[in-house]
C-alpha positions, -999 to +999 in steps of 0.1 A: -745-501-261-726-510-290-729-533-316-722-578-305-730-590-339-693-608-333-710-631-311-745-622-311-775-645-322-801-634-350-832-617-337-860-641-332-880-635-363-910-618-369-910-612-331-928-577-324-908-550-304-918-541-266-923-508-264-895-486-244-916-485-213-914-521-204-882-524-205-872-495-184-871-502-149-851-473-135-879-469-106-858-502-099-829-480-083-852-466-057-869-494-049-839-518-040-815-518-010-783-504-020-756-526-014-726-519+011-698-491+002-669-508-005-646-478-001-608-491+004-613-514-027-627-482-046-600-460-033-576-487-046-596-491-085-599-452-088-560-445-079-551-475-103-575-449-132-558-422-122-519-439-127-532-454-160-545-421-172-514-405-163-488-434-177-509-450-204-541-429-220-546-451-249-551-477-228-571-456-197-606-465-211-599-504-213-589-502-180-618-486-166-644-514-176-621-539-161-624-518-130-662-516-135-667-554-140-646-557-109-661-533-088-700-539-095-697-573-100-709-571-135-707-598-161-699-578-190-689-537-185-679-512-223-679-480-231-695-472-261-681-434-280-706-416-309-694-417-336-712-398-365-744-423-365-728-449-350-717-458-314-689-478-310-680-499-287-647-487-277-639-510-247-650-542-232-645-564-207-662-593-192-680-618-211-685-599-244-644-585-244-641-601-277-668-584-294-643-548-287-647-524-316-681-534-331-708-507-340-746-503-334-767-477-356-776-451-330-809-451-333-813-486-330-788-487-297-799-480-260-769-454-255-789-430-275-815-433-251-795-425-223-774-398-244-808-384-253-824-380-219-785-376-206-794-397-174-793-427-159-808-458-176-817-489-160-833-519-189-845-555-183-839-577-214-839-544-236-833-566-269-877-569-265-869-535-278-834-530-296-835-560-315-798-559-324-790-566-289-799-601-289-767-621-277-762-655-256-759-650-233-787-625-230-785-589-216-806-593-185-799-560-172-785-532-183-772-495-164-758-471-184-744-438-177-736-407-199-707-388-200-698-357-216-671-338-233-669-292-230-708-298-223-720-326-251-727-355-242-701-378-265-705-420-251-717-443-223-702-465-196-722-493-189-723-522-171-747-555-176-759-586-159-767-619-178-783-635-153-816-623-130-800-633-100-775-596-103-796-562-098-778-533-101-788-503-076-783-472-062-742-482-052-741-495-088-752-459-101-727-440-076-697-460-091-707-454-127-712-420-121-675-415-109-663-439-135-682-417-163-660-385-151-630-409-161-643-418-188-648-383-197-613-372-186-598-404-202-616-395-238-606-359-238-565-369-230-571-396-258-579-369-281-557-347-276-524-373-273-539-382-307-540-346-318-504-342-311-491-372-328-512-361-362-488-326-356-458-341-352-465-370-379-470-338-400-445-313-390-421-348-397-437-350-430-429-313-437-397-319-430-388-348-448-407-334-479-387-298-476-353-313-468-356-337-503-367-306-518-335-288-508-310-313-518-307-303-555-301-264-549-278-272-519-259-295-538-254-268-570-245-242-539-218-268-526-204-271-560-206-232-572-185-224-534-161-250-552-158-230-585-157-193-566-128-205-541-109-204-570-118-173-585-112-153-556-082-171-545-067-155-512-085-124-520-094-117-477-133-107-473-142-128-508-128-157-497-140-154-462-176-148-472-174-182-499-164-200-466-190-194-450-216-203-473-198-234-480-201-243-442-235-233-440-250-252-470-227-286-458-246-277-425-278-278-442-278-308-465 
C-alpha cells in the first residue's frame, strides 16, 4: 500500500510491532458468507474500464479504484506500482484520494507482502505491523491483490475499510481479481503510450536540431544557385540542372 504520510498521523511511539501473523486474517475469506453477485452493476463498471482504457489510458488506472470503491463498497481503494524500492501509490480514491502519488519503502509496505507471496492478502489494523501505515482514520482492513506485467509481478490493487463494521470476502476477492487484469492491461497501454511520446518527442527533437543545423549550408547553396545562373546564362542542360538545385534547397530550408 503506498505511502499516507500526506495525511497520516505519527506512529504511536515506542509501540512494539505485531508480528505478520496477527495481522493476517486471510482464513477470514473462507470463513465469511460471500455477499450477493451484483452482475448488471459489474457488467456496467467493467464496460465503463474497458471505454476508458480504450479513449483515455492515462487516466484508466484512476478510474478503476473509483470503480473498486464503488463496487465493493470500500472506503478508500489505490493502486500502488514498484518502483525501484519504492511503491507508489499511483491512484486513489475514496477517503485517502488526496494522499495520490505518495511513496512507502518496500519493505516497510504490505504490497511487498502480497507481491512476495503473489496472492491474495487480507490484514486487520496492519499498521500493528507496518508502522508507516498509521492514518486517521485507521486502516481496519485491508485486501490486496497482485498483478503482473510479461510474468513479474509489478503493483497492487487494493481496497480498505476504516471501520469494523465492512468485511471484505470471497465476492470482494473475485472483483479485485478481475480489476487486477485491468490494472495489468491499463499499466502495460500506459507504458507504452508513454514509450511513444518519448519517440516522437525525440524524433521532433532530431528534427528541429538537424533542420537548424542545415540552414547555414542551404542558405550558401541558395546564394551560390544565384551566382552560377549567371555564369551559365541560357546555356540548356547547365542552366536546367542550377534550377533544380535551386528549387530543391528552397524546398528544404
Amino acid at each position: 500500500m503506498a505511502d499516507v504520510q500526506v495525511t497520516a498521523a505519527s506512529p504511536v511511539p515506542g509501540a512494539a510491532l505485531t508480528s505478520f501473523d496477527v495481522v493476517d486474517i486471510r482464513s477470514q475469506l473462507d470463513l465469511r458468507q460471500p455477499r450477493a453477485a451484483s452482475t448488471a452493476r459489474e457488467q456496467r463498471a467493467f464496460s465503463t474500464l474497458a471505454s476508458e482504457m480504450a479513449a483515455n489510458p492515462r487516466n484508466m488506472l484512476q478510474r478503476l479504484v473509483e470503480v473498486a470503491v464503488d463496487l465493493c463498497d470500500a472506503h478508500t481503494a489505490g493502486v500502488s506500482l514498484l518502483d525501484g524500492e519504492v511503491f507508489r501509490w499511483e491512484a486513489v480514491a475514496g477517503v485517502f484520494a488526496k494522499a495520490r502519488g505518495g511513496t512507502m519503502p518496500r519493505d516497510q509496505s504490505p504490497c511487498g507482502v502480497c507481491i512476495d507471496q503473489g496472492t491474495t492478502q487480507l490484514m486487520h489494523l496492519a499498521d500493528r505491523c507496518f508502522p508507516a501505515l498509521h492514518s486517521d482514520p485507521r486502516f481496519v482492513e485491508a485486501l490486496l491483490i497482485p498483478f503482473f506485467l510479461h510474468g513479474q509481478a509489478v503493483g497492487t490493487v487494493w481496497i480498505v475499510s476504516h471501520t469494523d463494521d465492512r468485511n471484505f470476502d470471497r465476492e470482494d476477492e473475485r472483483i479485485m481479481s478481475q480489476l487486477s487484469m485491468f490494472a495489468s492491461a491499463g499499466w502495460q497501454l500506459l507504458n507504452e503510450a508513454q514509450l511513444l511520446t518519448t519517440r516522437n518527442q525525440r524524433k521532433d527533437d532530431f528534427l528541429a536540431t538537424l533542420g537548424h543545423e542545415l540552414r547555414g549550408p542551404l542558405g550558401a547553396i541558395v546564394a551560390a544557385t544565384s551566382v552560377l545562373r549567371h555564369q551559365v546564362g541560357n546555356h540548356g542542360h547547365s542552366r536546367d540542372t542550377v534550377e533544380v538545385i535551386a528549387r530543391q534547397s528552397q524546398h528544404r530550408r
